[in-house]
N, CA, C and O atoms as CSV, one atom per row, in Angstrom:
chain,resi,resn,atom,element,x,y,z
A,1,UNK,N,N,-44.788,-19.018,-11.623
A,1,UNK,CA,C,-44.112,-17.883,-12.196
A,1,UNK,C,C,-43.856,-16.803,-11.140
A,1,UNK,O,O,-42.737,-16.439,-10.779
A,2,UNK,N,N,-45.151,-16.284,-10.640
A,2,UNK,CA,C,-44.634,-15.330,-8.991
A,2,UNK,C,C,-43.703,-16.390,-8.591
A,2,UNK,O,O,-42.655,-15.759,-8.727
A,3,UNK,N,N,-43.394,-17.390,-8.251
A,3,UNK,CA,C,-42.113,-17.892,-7.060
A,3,UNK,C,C,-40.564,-17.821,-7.694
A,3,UNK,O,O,-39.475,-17.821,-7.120
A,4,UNK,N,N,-40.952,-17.756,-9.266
A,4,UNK,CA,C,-39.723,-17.358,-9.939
A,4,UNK,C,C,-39.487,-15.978,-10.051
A,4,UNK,O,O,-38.337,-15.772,-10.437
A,5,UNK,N,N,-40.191,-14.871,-9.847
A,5,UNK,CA,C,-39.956,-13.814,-9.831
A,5,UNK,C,C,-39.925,-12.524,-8.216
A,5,UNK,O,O,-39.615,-11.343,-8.056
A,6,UNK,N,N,-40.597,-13.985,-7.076
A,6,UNK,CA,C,-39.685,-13.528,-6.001
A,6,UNK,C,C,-38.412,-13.954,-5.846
A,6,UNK,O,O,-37.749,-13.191,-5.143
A,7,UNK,N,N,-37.716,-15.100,-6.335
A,7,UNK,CA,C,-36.694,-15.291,-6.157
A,7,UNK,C,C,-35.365,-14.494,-6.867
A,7,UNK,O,O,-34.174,-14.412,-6.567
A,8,UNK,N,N,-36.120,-14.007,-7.855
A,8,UNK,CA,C,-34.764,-13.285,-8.616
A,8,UNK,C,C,-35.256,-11.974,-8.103
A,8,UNK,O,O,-34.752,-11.107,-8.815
A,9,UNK,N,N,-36.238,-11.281,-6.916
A,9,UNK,CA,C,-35.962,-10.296,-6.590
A,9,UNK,C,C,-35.250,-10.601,-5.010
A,9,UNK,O,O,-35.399,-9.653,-4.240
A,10,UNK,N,N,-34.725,-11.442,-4.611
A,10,UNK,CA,C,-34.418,-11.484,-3.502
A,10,UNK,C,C,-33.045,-11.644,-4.195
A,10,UNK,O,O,-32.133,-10.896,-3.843
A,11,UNK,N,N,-32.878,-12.400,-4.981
A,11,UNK,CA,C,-30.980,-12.425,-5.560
A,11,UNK,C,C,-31.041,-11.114,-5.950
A,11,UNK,O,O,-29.873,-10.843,-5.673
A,12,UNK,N,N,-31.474,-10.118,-6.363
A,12,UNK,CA,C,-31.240,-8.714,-6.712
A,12,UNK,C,C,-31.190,-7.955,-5.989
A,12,UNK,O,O,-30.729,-6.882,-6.378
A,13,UNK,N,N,-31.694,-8.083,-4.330
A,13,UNK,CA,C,-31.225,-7.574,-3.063
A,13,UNK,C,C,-30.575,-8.041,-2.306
A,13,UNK,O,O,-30.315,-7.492,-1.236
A,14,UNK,N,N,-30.200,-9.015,-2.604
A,14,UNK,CA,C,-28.885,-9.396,-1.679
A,14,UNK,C,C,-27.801,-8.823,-2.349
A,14,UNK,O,O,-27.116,-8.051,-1.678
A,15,UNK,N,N,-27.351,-9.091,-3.981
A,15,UNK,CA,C,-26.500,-8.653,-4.704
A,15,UNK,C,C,-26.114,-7.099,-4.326
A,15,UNK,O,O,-25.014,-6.728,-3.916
A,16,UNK,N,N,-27.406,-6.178,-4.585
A,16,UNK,CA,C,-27.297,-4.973,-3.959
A,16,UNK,C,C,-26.922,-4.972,-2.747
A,16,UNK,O,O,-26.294,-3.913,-2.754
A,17,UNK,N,N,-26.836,-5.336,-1.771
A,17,UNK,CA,C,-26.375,-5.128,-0.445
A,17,UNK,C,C,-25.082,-5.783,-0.138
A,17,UNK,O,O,-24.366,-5.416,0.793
A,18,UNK,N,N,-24.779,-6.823,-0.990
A,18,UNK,CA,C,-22.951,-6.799,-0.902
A,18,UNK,C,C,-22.254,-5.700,-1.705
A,18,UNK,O,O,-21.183,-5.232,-1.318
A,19,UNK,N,N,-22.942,-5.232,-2.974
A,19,UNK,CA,C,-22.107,-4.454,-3.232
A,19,UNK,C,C,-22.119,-3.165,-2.302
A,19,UNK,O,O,-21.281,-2.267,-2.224
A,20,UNK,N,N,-22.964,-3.289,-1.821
A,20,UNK,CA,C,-22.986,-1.676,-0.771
A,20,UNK,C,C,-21.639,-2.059,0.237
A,20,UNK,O,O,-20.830,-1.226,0.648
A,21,UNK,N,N,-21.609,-3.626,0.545
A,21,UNK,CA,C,-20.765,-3.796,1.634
A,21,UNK,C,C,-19.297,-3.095,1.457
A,21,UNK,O,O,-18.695,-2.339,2.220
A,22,UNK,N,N,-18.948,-3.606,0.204
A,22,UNK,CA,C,-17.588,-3.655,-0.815
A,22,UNK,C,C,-16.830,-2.045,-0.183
A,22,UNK,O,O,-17.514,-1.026,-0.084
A,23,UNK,N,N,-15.685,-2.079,0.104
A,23,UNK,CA,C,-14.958,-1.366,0.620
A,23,UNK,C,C,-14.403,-0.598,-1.171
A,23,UNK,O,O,-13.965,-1.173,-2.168
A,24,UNK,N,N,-14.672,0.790,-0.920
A,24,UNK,CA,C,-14.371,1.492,-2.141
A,24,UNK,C,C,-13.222,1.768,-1.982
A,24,UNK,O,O,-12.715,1.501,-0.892
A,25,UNK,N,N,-12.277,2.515,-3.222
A,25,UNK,CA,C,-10.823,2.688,-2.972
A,25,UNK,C,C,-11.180,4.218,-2.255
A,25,UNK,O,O,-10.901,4.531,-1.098
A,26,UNK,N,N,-11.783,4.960,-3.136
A,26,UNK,CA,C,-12.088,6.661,-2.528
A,26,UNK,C,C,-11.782,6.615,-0.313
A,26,UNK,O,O,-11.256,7.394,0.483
A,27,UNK,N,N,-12.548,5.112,-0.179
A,27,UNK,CA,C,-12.629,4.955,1.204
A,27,UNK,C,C,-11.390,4.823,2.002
A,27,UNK,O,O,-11.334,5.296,3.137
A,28,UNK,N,N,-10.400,4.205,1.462
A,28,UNK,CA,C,-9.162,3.899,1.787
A,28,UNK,C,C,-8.392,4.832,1.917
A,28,UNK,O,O,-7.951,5.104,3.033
A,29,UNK,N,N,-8.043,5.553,0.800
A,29,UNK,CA,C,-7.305,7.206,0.821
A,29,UNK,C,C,-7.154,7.589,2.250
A,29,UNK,O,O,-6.011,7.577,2.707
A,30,UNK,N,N,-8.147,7.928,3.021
A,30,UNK,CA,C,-7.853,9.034,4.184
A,30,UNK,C,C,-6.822,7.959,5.163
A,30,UNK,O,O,-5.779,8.249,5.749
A,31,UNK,N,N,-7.513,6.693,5.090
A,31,UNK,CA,C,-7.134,5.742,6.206
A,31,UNK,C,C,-5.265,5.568,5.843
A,31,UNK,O,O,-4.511,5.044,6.663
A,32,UNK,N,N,-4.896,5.987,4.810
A,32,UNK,CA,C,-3.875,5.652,4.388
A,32,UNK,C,C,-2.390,6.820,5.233
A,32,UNK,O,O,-1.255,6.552,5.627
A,33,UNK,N,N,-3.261,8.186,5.184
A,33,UNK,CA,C,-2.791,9.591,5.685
A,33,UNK,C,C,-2.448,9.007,7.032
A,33,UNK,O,O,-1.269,9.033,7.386
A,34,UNK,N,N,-3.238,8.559,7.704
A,34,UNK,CA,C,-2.803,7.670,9.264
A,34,UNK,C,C,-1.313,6.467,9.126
A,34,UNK,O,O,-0.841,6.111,10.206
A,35,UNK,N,N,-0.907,6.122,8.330
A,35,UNK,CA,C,-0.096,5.142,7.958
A,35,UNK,C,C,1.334,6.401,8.226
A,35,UNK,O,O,1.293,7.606,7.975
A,36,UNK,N,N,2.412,5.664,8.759
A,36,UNK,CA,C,3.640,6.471,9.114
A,36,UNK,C,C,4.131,6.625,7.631
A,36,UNK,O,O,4.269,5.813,6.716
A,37,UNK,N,N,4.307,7.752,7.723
A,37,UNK,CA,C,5.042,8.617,6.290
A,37,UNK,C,C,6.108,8.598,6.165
A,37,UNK,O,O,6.535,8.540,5.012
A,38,UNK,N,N,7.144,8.640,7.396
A,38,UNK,CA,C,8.910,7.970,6.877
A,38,UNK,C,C,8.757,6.421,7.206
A,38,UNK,O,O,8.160,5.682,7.989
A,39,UNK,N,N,9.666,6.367,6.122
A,39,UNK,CA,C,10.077,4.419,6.204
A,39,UNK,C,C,11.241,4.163,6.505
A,39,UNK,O,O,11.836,5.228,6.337
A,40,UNK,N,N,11.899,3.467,6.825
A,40,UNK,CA,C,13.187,3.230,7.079
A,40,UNK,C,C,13.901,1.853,6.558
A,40,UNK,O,O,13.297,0.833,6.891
A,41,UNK,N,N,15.147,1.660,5.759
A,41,UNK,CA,C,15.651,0.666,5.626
A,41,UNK,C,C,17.002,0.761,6.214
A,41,UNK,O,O,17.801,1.653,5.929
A,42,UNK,N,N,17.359,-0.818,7.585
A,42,UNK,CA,C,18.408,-0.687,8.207
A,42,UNK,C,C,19.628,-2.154,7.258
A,42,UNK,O,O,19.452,-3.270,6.770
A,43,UNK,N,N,20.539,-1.401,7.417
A,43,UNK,CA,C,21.406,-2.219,6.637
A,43,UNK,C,C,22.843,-2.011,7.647
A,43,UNK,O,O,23.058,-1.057,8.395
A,44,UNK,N,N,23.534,-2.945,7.465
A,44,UNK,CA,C,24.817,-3.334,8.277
A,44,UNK,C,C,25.583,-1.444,8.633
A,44,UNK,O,O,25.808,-0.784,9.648
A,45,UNK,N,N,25.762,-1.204,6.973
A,45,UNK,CA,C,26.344,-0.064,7.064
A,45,UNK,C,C,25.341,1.117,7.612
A,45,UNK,O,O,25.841,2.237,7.722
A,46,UNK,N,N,24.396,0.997,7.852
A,46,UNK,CA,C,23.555,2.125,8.697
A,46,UNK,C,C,21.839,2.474,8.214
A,46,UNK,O,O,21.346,1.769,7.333
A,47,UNK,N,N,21.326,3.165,8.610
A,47,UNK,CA,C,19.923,3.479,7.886
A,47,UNK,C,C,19.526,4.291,7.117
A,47,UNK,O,O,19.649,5.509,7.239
A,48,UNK,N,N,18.887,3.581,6.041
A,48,UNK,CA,C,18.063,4.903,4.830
A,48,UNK,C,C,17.103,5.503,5.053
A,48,UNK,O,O,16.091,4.850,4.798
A,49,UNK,N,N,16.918,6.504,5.431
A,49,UNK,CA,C,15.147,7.106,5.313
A,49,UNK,C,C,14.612,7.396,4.235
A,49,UNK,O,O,15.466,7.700,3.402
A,50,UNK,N,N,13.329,7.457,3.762
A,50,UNK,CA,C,12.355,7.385,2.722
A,50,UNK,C,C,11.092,7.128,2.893
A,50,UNK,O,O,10.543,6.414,3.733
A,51,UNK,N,N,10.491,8.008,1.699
A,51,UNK,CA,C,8.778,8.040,2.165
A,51,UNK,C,C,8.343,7.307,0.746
A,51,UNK,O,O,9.070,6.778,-0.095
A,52,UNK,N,N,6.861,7.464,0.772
A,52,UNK,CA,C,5.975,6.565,-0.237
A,52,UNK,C,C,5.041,7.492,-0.449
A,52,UNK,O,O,4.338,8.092,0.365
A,53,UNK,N,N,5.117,7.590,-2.147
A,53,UNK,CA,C,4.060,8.749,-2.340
A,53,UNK,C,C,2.873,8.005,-2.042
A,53,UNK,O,O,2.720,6.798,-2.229
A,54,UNK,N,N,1.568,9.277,-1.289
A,54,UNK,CA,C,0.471,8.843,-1.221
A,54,UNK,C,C,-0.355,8.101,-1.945
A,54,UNK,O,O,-1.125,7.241,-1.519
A,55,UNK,N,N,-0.167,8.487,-3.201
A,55,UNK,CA,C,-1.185,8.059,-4.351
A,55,UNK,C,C,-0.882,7.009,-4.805
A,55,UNK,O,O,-1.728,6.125,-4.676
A,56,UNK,N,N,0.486,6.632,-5.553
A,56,UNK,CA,C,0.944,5.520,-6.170
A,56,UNK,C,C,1.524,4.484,-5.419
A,56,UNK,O,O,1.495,3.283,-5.689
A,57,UNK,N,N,2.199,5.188,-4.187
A,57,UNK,CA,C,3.673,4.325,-3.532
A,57,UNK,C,C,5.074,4.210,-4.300
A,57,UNK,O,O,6.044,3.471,-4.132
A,58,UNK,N,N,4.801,5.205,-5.182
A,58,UNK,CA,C,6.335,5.372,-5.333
A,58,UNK,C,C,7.037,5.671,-4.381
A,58,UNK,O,O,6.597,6.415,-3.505
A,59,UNK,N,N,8.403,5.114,-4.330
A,59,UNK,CA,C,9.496,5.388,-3.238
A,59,UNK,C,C,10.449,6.740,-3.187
A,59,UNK,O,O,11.630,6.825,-3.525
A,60,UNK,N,N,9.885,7.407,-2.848
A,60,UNK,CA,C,10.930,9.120,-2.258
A,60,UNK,C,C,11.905,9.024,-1.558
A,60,UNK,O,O,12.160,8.430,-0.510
A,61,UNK,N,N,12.815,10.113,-2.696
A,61,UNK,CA,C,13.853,10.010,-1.439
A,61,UNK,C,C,14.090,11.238,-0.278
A,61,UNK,O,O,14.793,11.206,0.732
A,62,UNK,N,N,13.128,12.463,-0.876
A,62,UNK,CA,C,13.068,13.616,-0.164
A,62,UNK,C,C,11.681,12.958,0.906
A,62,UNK,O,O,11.333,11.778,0.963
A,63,UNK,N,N,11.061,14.165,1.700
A,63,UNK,CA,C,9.910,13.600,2.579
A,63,UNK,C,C,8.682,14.209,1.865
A,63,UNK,O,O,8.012,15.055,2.458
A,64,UNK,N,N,8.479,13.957,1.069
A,64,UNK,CA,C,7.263,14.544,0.184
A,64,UNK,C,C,5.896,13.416,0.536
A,64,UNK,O,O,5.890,12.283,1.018
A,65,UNK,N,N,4.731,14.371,0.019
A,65,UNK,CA,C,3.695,13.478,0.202
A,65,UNK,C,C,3.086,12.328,-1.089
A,65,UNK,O,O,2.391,11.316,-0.999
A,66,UNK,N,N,3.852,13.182,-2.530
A,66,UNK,CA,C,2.785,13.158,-3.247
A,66,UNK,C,C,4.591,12.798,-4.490
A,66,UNK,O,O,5.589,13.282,-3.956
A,67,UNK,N,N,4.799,12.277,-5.487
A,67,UNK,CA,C,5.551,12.189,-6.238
A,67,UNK,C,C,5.419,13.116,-7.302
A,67,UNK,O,O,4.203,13.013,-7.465
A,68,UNK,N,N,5.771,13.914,-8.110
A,68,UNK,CA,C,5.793,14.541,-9.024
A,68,UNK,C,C,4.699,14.352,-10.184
A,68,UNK,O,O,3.979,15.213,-10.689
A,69,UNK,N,N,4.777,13.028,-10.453
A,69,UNK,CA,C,3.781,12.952,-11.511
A,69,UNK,C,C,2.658,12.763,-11.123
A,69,UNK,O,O,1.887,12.603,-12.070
A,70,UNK,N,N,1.984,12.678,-9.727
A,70,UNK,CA,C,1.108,12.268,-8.978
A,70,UNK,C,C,0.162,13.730,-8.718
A,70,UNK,O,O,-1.058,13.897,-8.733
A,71,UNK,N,N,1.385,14.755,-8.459
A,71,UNK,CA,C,1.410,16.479,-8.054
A,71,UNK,C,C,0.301,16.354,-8.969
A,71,UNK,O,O,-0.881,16.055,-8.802
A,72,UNK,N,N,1.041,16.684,-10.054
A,72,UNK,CA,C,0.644,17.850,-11.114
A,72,UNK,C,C,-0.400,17.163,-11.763
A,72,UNK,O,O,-1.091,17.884,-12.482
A,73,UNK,N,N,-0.809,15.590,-11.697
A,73,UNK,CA,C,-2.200,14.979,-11.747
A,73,UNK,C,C,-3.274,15.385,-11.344
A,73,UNK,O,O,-4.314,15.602,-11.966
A,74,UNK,N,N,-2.893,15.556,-9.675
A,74,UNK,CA,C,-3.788,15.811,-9.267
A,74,UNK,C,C,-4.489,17.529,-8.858
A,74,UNK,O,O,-5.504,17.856,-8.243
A,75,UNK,N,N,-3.016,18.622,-9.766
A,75,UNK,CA,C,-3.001,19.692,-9.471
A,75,UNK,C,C,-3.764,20.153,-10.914
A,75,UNK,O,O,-4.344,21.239,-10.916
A,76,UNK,N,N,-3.760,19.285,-12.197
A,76,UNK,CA,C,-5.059,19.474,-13.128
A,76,UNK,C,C,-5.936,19.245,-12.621
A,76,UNK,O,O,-6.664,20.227,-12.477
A,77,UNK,N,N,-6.520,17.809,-11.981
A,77,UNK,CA,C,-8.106,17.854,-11.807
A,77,UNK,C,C,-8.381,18.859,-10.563
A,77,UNK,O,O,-9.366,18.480,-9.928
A,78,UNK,N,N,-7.889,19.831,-10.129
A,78,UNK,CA,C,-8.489,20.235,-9.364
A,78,UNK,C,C,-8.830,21.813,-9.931
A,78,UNK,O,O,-9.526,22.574,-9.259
């Protein structure tokens, strides 16, 4: 019975320590701010510029960071 109950404490620390591994989304956010903010699409007749809101990736056509419904989301929780 102890060899059954070290073993399910060693599966209960390993488990814990992958999930520690697990890359959170909160973590991603900043790394994302580093990512180029205009995009460009080239086409025969010439090029579009456009950005990607931070939060969702909606496609902008002004150079904004954040899309409208994304704004004022995040301009309640704060």
């Amino acid at each position: 019975m102890q060899l059954l109950r070290q073993i399910i404490a060693r599966v209960q620390t390993w488990c814990a320590a992958q999930r520690a591994l697990r890359v959170k989304p909160t973590d991603i956010l900043p790394l994302m701010a580093l990512q180029s903010a205009i995009h460009r699409d080239v086409t025969p007749t010439g090029v579009r510029v456009y950005s990607l809101c931070g939060s969702c990736g909606a496609r902008l056509d002004t150079s904004a960071t954040l899309c409208e419904d994304c704004a004022q989301r995040r301009s309640r929780l704060s």
